[in-house]
C-alpha positions in Angstrom: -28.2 -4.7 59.3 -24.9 -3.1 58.7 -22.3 -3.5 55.5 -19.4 -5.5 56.6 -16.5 -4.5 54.5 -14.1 -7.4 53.4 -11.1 -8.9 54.9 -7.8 -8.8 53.8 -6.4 -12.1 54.2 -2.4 -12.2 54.2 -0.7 -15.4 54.4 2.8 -16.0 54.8 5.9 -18.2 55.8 8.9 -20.4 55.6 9.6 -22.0 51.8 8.4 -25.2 52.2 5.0 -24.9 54.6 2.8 -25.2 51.8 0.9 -21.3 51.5 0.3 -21.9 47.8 -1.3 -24.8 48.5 -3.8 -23.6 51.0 -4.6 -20.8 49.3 -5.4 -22.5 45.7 -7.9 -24.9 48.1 -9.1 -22.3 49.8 -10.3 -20.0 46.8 -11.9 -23.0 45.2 -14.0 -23.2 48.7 -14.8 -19.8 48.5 -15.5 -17.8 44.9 -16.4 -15.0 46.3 -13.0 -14.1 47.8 -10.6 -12.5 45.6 -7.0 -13.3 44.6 -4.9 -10.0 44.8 -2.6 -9.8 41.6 0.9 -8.3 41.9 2.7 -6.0 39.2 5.7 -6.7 38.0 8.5 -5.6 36.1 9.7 -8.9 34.5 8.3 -10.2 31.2 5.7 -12.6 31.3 6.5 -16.2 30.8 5.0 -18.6 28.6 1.7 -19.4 29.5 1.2 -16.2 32.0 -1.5 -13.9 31.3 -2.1 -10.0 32.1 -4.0 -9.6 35.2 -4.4 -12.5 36.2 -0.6 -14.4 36.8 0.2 -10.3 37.2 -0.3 -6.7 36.4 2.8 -6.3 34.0 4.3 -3.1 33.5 7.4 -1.0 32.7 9.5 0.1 35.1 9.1 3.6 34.0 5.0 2.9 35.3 5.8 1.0 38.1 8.5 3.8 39.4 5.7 6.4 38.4 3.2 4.3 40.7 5.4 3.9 43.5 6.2 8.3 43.5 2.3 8.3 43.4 1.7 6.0 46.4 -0.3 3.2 44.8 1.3 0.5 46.3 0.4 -1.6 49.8 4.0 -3.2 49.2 7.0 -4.0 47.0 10.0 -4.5 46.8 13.2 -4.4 44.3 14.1 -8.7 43.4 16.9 -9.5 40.4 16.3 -6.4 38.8 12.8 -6.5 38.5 10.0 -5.0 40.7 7.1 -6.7 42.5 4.6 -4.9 44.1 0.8 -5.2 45.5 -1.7 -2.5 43.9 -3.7 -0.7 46.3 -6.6 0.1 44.0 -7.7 -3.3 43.1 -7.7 -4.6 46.6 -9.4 -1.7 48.3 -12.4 -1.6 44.9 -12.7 -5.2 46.1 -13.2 -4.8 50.2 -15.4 -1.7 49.8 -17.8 -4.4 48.1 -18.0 -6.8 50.7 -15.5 -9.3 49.2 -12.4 -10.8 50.5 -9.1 -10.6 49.2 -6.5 -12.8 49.8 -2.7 -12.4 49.7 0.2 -14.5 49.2 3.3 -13.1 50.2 6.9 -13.1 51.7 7.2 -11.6 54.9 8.9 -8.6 54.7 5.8 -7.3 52.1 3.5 -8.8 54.6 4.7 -6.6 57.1 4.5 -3.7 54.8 1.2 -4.5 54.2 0.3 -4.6 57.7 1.7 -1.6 58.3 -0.1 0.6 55.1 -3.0 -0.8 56.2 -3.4 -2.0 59.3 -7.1 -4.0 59.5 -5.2 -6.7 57.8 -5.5 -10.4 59.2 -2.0 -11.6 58.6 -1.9 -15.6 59.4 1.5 -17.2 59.4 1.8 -20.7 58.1 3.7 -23.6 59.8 5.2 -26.4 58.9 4.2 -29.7 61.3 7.9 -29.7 62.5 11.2 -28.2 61.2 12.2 -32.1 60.0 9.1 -32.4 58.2 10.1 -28.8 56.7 13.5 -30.0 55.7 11.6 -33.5 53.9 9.6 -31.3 52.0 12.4 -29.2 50.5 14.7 -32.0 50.1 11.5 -34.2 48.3 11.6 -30.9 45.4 14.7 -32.0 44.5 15.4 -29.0 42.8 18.0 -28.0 45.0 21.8 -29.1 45.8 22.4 -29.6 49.5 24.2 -26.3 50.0 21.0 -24.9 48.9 18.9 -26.6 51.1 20.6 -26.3 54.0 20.6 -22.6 53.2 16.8 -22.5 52.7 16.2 -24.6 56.1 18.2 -22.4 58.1 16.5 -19.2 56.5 13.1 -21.0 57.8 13.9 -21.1 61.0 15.2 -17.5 61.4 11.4 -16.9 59.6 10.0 -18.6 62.1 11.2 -16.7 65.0 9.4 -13.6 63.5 6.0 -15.5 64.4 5.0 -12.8 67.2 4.9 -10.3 64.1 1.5 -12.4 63.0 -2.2 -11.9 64.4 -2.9 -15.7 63.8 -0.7 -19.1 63.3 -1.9 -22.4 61.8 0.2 -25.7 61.6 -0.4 -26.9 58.3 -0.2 -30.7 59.0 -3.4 -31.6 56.2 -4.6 -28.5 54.0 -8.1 -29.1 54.1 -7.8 -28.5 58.6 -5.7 -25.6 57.8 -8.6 -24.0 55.3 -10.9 -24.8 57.9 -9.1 -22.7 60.1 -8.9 -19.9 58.0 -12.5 -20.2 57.4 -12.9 -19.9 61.6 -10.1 -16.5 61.7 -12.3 -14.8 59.3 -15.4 -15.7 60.8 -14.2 -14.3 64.0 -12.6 -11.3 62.8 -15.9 -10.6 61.0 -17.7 -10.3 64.2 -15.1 -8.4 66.5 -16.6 -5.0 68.3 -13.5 -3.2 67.2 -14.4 -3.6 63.5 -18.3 -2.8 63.8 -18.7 -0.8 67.4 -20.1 2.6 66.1 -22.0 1.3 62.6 -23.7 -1.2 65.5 -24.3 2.3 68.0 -25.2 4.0 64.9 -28.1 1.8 63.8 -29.5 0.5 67.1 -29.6 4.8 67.9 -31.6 5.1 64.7 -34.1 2.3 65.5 -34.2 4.0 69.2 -35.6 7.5 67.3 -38.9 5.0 65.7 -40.1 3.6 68.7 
């Protein structure tokens, strides 16, 4: 049989659609896929821990790691970096395990771009006025700030045809079944596998 590498899942949307959600319930289905852990400038905050809320580092290392390349993504936020290692994620898919991202979209679309065999799934809300009762149930916002963050959801929206997959997150435990269905799927496309297939079937051939 041959080694499948693992997937990298990346999962992105609108505020409000519920990607933390799906991906807490999914990891708890699945303990062999991996979290990916970003680096960051900022301090930690109470309760945080190193390497596993993030990777924390200086911004004279993570300047340094950026001239060296070792980013898939990151980006410059209040004054502090964030940024998705490279190292940790590829150590992880060379063994077979998944690693799953969860990340705004202009990093997902970095990500997609440094490395391409990357399933990117964007989440949706059920409607736009079930969006806008989610962000106004927080209430952590005032109602210029939630107007704001609606109308930024829809412009996110529009960027769908950037995606390889959607789901309509209506109940989280449908949308980790679908996620469970996408990777299934993309672990058996011909694109992935074709010569490693040609390979061993022309090795078997040479036996009989």
């Amino acid at each position: 049989m041959i080694n499948k590498k693992g997937l990298l899942l990346v999962l992105s949307g609108p505020s409000g659609t519920g990607k933390g959600t799906i991906c807490k319930k999914y990891l708890e289905k699945n303990k062999n896929v991996k979290l990916s852990i970003s680096a960051t400038t900022r301090k930690p905050r109470e309760g945080e821990i190193e390497g596993i809320s993030y990777y924390y580092k200086t911004k004279q290392d993570f300047e340094e790691m950026i001239n060296n390349n070792e980013f898939l993504e990151y980006a410059s936020i209040y004054d502090n970096y964030y940024g998705t290692p490279k190292k940790a994620i590829f150590d992880e898919l060379e063994k077979g395990n998944d690693v799953i991202l969860e990340i705004e979209m202009q990093g997902a679309m970095q990500v997609k771009k440094a490395y391409p065999e990357a399933v990117c799934i964007f989440i949706l809300p059920p409607s736009l006025l079930e969006l806008k009762n989610r962000i106004v149930g927080r209430g952590t916002e005032t109602p210029e700030q939630i107007e704001k963050r609606f109308n930024s959801a829809y412009d996110e929206i529009k960027k769908l045809g950037d995606y390889d997959y959607f789901i309509f997150n209506n109940v989280v435990e449908k949308s980790v079944e679908e996620i469970h269905g996408i990777v299934y799927s993309e672990k058996n496309k011909v694109i992935r596998y074709k010569n490693e297939i040609l390979d061993m079937f022309e090795r078997e051939l040479e036996k009989c």
